[in-house]
C-alpha positions in Angstrom: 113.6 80.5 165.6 109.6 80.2 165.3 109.5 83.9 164.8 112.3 84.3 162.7 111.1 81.8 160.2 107.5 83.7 160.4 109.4 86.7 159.8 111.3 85.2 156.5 108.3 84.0 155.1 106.1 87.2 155.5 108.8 89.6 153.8 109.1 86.8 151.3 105.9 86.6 150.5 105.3 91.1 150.6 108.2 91.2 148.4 107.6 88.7 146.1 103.9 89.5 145.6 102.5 91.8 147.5 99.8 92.0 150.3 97.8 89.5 148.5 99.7 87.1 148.8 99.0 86.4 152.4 95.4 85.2 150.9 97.2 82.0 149.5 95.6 79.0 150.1 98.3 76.5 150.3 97.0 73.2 151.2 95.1 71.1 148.9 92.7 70.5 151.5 92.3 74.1 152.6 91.6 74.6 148.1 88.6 71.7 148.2 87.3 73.1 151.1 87.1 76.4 150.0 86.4 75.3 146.5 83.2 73.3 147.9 82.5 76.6 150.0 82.8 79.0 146.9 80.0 76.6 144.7 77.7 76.9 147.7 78.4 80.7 147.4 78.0 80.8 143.8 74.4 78.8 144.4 73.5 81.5 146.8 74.0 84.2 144.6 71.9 82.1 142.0 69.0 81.7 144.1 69.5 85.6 145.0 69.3 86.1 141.1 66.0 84.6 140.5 64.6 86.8 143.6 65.7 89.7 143.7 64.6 92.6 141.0 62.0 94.9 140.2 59.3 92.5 140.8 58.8 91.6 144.4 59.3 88.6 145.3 60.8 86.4 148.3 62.3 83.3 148.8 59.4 81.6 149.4 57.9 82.7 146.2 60.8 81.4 144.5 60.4 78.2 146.4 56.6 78.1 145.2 57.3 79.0 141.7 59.1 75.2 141.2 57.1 73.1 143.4 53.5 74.7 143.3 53.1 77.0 140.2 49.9 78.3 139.9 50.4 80.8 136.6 50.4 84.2 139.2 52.7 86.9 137.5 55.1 86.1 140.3 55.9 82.7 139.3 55.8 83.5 135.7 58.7 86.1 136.2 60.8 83.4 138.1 60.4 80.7 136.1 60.7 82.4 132.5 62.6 85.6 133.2 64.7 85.4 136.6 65.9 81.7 136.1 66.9 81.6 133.0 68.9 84.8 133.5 70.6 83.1 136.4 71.3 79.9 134.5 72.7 82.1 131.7 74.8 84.7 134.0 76.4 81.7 135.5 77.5 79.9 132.0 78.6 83.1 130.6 80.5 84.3 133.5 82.3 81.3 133.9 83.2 81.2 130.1 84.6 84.5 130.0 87.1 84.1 133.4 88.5 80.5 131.9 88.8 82.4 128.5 90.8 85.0 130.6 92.8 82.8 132.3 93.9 80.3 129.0 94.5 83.5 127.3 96.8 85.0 129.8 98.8 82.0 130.2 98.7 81.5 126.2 99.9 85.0 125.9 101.7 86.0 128.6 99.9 89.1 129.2 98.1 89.5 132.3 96.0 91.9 130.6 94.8 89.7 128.4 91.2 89.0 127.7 88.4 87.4 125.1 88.1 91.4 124.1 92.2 92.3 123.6 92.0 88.3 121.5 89.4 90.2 119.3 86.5 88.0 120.1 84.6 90.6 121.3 85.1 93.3 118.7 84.5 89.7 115.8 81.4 88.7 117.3 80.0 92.6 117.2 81.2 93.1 113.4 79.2 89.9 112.2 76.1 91.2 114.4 76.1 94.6 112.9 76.6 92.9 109.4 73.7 90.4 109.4 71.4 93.0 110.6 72.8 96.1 108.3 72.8 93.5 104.7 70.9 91.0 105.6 68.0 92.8 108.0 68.8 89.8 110.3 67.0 90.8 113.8 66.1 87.4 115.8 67.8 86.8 119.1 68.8 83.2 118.2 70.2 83.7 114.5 72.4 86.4 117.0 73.7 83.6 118.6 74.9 81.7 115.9 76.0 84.6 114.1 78.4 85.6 116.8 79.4 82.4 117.7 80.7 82.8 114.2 82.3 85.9 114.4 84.3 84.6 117.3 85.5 81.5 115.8 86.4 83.4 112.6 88.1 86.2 114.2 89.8 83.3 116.5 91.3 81.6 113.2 92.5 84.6 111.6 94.5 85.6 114.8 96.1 82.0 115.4 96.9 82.3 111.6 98.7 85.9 112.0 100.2 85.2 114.7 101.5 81.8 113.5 103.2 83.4 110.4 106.6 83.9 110.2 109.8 81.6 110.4 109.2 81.4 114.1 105.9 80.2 114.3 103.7 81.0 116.8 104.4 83.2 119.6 102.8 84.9 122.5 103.8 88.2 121.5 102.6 87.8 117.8 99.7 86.4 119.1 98.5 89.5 121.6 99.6 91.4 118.8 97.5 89.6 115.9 94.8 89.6 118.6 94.9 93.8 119.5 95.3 94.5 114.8 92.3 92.3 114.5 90.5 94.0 117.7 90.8 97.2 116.9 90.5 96.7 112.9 86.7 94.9 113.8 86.1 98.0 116.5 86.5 100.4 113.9 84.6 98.7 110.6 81.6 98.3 113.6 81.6 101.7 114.0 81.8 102.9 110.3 78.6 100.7 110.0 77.2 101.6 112.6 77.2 105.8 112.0 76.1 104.5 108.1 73.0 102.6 109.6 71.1 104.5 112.3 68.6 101.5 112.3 71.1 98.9 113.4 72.5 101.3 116.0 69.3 101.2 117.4 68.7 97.9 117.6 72.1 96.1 118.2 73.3 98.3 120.8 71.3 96.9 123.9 73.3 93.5 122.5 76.7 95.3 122.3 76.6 96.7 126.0 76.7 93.8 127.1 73.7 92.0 128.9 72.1 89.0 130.0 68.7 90.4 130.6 65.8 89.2 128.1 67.8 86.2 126.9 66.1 82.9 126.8 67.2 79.8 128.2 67.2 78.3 123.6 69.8 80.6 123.2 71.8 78.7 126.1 71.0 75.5 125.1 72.0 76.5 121.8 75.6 77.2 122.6 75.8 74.8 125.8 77.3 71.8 124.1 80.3 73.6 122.8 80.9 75.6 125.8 80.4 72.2 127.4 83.3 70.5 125.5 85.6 73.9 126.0 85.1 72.9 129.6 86.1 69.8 129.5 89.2 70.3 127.2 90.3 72.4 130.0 90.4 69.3 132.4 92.9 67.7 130.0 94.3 71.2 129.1 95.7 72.3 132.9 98.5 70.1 133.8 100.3 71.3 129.9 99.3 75.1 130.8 101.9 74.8 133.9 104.4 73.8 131.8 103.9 75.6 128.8 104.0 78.7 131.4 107.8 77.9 132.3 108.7 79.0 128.9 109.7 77.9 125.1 112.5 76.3 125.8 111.9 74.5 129.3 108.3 73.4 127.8 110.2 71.6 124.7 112.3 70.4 127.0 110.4 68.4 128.4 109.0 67.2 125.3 106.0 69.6 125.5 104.7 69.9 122.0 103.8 73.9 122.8 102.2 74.7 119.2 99.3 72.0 120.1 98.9 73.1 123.3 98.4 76.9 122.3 96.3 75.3 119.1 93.6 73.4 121.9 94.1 76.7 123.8 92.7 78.9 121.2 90.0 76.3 120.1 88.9 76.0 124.0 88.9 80.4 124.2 87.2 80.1 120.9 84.6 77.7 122.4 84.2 79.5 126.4 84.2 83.2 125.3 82.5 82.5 121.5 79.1 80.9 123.3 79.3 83.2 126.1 79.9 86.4 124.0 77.0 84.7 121.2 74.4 84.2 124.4 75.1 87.8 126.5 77.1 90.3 124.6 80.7 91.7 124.3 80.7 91.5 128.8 84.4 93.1 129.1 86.5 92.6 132.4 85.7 89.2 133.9 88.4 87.7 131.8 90.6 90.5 133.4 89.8 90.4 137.2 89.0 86.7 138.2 91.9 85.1 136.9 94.4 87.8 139.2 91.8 87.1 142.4 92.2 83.3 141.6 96.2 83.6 141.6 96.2 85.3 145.0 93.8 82.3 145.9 95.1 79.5 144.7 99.1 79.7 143.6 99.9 79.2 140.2 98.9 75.5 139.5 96.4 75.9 136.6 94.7 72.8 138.1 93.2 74.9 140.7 92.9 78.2 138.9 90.7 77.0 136.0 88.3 75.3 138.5 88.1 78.3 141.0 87.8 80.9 137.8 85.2 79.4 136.1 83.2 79.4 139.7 84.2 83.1 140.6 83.8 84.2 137.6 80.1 83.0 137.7 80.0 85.0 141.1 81.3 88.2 139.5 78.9 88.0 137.2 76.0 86.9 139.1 76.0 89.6 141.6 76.7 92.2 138.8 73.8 91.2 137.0 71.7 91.4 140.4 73.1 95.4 141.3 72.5 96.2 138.1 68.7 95.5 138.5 69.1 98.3 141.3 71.1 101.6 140.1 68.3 103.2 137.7 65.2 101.2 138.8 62.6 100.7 137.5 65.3 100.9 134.0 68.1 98.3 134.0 72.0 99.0 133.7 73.5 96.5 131.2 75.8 93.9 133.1 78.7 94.8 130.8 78.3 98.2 132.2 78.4 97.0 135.7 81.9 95.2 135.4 83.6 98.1 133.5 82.3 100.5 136.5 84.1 97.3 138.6 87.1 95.8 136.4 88.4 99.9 135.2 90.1 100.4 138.6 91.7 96.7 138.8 92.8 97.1 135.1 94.9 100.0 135.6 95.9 98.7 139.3 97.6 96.0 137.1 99.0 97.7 134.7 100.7 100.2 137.1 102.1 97.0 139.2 103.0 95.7 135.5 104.7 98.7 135.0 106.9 98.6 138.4 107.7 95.5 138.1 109.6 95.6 134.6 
């Protein structure tokens, strides 16, 4: 009887989902204590950030840098390069994997991501535009200008995809979201081959990196990406609805156009700062919210929480191999999770694809 059951539940469980779903954590114990064990992790890899790179330094260096700084290149490197490109990796990656979970639940596309909502391609436009009219060049007036971008682009797909007699919709919106992507792409590029000048000096920002940003252009953004994080919190128990559907979510007296508005405004919020702070970094939104479901289940409780911690992993230890490929030269970060999220993007499309 013992095996049968076993039996039942393992070719349930390969059927249903696949080999990964044998990873599922299905206690809520077994999620805090791996949930406590994952932010240890994700400390770990922050503390490897600030020591490993082209510099060499140790863990005790690092150690000496905070409590006995004596002004040697050493501790200058960790205290004004290393940590705030830790701090910074850490924000931004989990901004972009609670961007890509909210958007694939808003959506309904597991495919969906801060760059197929336009964010990406908004932010880059304004960028290339301050700098090409406006001979705009400073790091923090970046910032602000693609924070911008991203909440403009943001407004004009929720108004596209909220025209119509049936209001908004996931499909209008991914559509709304690819038009405005790919019209902002393009209108870059055009600038772009116009403006040899801005090429040249935007394009480091448009690959996609955290390396020489300063901990001002954090703070800068921090308080909104603060108060995206917390509209999450209030935002998870309505996503699990809203994910049964239209009609079961009005059912139960679910009003679903707010929920997708504070959606939108939290995306807007997460992958605006993070994109404004590091770059157009493409993929985390993809990949973290998939490993979390295979984690976690599907209560969006636990897989905000776990993505915004994984995706600071992903990111983390991105940033850190990408210090290593080319040295003494860096390889962007964004480069880093293409080379990583390419394979699992076309892994889910395929299953996608199967399954319909």
């Amino acid at each position: 009887m013992v095996v049968w059951k076993w039996r039942t539940l393992a070719a349930s469980a390969f059927s249903n989902f696949g080999v990964g779903e044998i990873l599922l954590i299905h206690s809520n114990r077994a999620k805090t204590l791996v949930f406590i064990g994952s932010v240890l992790l994700m400390l770990v890899s922050m503390g490897a950030s600030i020591v490993y790179g082209y510099a060499d330094t140790g863990w005790n260096t690092a150690y000496q840098a905070f409590l006995d700084f004596d002004n040697s290149n050493e501790h200058i490197i960790i205290q004004d390069v290393r940590l705030p490109r830790a701090l910074i990796a850490t924000v931004v990656g989990a901004g972009l994997a609670v961007s890509g979970v909210l958007l694939q639940a808003l959506t309904n596309n597991p495919l969906a991501s801060p760059s197929v909502f336009g964010i990406n391609a908004g932010a880059g436009f304004f960028i290339v535009v301050a700098f090409s009219f406006f001979s705009i060049n400073n790091i923090q007036a970046f910032t602000w200008i693609a924070f911008l971008g991203a909440g403009v682009t943001a407004a004009i797909v929720y108004i596209l995809g909220s025209a119509g007699r049936e209001g908004l919709t996931p499909v209008k919106l991914t559509l709304a979201g690819a038009a405005m992507a790919a019209f902002f792409s393009s209108m870059t590029q055009g600038l772009l081959v116009v403006n040899e000048a801005a090429f040249d000096e935007v394009l480091f920002w448009l690959s996609g990196s955290v390396q020489g940003r300063k901990l001002e252009s954090l703070i800068t953004v921090l308080p909104y990406m603060t108060v995206g994080f917390v509209l999450c919190i209030f935002l998870a128990g309505k996503i699990n609805i809203l994910v049964m559907g239209d009609d079961v979510a009005n059912g139960l007296g679910l009003k679903t156009p707010l929920v997708r508005f504070f959606g939108i405004a939290t995306v807007v919020l997460l992958s605006g700062g993070s994109v404004a702070i590091a770059g157009p970094i493409i993929f985390v939104g993809v990949v973290v919210p998939h490993i979390t479901k295979y984690l976690v289940g599907n209560d969006y409780r636990w897989i905000l929480p776990y993505s915004a911690v994984l995706g600071a992993i992903l990111l983390l230890n991105a940033d850190i191999a990408a210090r290593y490929i080319v040295m003494p030269s860096e390889v962007p970060v964004g480069v880093m999770t293409a080379m990583l999220g390419i394979p699992f993007f076309i892994y889910i499309a395929r299953k996608g694809r199967e399954d319909a």
